[in-house]
C-alpha positions as a Python dict, from the first residue, in 0.01 Angstrom:
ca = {
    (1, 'X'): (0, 0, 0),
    (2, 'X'): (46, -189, -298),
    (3, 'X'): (-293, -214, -534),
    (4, 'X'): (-422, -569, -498),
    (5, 'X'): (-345, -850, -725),
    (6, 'X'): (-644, -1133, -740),
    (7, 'X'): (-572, -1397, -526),
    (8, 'X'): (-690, -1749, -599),
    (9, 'X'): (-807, -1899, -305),
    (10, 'X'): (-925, -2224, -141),
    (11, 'X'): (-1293, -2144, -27),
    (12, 'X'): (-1204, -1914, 294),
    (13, 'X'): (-1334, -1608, 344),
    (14, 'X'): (-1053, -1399, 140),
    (15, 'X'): (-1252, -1544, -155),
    (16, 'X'): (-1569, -1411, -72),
    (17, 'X'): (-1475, -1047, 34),
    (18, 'X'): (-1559, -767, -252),
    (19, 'X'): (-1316, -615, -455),
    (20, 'X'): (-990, -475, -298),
    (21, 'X'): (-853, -150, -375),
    (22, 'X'): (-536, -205, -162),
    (23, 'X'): (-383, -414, 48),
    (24, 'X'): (-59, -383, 300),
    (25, 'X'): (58, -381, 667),
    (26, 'X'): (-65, -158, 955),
    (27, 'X'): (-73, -145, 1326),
    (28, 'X'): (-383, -99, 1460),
    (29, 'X'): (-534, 48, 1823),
    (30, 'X'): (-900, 19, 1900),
    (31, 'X'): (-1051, 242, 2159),
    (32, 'X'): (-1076, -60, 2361),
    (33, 'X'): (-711, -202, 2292),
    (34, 'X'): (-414, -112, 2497),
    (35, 'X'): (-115, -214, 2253),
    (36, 'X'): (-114, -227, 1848),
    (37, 'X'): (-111, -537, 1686),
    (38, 'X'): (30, -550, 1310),
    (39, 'X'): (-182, -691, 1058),
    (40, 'X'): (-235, -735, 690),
    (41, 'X'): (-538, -509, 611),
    (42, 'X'): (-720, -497, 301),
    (43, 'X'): (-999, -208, 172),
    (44, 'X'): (-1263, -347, 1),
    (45, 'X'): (-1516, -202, -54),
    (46, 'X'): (-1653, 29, 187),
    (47, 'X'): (-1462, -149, 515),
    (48, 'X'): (-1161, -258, 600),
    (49, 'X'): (-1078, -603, 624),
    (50, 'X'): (-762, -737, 921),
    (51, 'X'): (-559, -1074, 887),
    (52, 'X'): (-270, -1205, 1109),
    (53, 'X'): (-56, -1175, 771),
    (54, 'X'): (-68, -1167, 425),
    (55, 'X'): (-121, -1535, 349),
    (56, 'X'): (-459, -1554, 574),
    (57, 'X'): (-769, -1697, 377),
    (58, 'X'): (-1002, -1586, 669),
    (59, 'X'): (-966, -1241, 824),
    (60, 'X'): (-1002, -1200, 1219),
    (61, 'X'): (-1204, -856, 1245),
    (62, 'X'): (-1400, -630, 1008),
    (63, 'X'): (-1445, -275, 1028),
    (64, 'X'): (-1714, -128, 831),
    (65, 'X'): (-1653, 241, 732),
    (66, 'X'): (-1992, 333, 697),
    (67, 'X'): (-1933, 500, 1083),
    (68, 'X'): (-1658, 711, 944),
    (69, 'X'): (-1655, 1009, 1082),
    (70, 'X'): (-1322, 1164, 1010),
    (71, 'X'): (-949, 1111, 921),
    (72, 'X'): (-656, 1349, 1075),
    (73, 'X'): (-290, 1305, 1100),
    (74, 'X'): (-146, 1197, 1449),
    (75, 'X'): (131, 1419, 1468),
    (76, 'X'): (290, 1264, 1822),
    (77, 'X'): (648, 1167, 1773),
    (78, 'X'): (740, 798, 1717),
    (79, 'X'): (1079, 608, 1716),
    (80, 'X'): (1011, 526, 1342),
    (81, 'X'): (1076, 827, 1126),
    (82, 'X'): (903, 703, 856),
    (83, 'X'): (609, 618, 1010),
    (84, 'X'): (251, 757, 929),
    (85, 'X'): (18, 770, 1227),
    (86, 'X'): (-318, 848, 1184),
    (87, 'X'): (-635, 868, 1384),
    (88, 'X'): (-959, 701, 1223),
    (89, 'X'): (-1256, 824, 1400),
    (90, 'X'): (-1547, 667, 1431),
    (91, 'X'): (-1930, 658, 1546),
    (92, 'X'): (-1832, 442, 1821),
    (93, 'X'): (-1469, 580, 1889),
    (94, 'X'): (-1111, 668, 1797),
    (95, 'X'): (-853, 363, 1599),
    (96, 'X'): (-518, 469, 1545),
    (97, 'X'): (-360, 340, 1227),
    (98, 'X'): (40, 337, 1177),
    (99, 'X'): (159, 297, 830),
    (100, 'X'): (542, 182, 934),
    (101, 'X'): (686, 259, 628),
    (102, 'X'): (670, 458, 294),
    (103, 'X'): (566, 159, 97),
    (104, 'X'): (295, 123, 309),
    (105, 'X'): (172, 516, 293),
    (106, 'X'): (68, 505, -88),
}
């Protein structure tokens, strides 16, 4: 992930998120989701914030990383070499997080 550049924005709720540390694409798996979806994600502050794609004003779900519990590689083999997979857990259950790319590891 890239570190975040301001953007200017038209009243939507991009504007009124707190300050982001970084910002790129991941593909995310709730506990309670069968298939990944790939969004733009955004850390500000202490959660992370999930948009259909990088031009979004308002995101579609918030997680709030005050549950964090712990953070482990998810060493299962995928099709896409460079691919990081890792397993957020939280209070309420397990999200797995797939960085597809280098770029998208920093």
């Amino acid at each position: 992930a890239a570190p975040v550049r301001q953007r200017l924005g038209s009243g939507g709720a991009r504007t009124q998120l707190p300050p982001c540390y970084y910002e790129g694409y991941l593909e995310k798996r709730g506990p309670k989701e069968k298939a990944s979806r790939r969004l733009w994600t955004s850390l500000c502050g202490n959660s992370l914030y999930f948009f259909n794609n990088s031009k979004d004003t308002n995101y579609v779900e918030k997680l709030d990383l005050g549950g964090f519990v712990s953070l482990r590689d998810d060493s299962s083999r995928d099709k896409n070499l460079e691919a990081a997979r890792l397993v957020l857990r939280m209070k309420d259950g397990e999200i797995k997080l797939t960085a597809p790319n280098l770029e998208s590891r920093e």
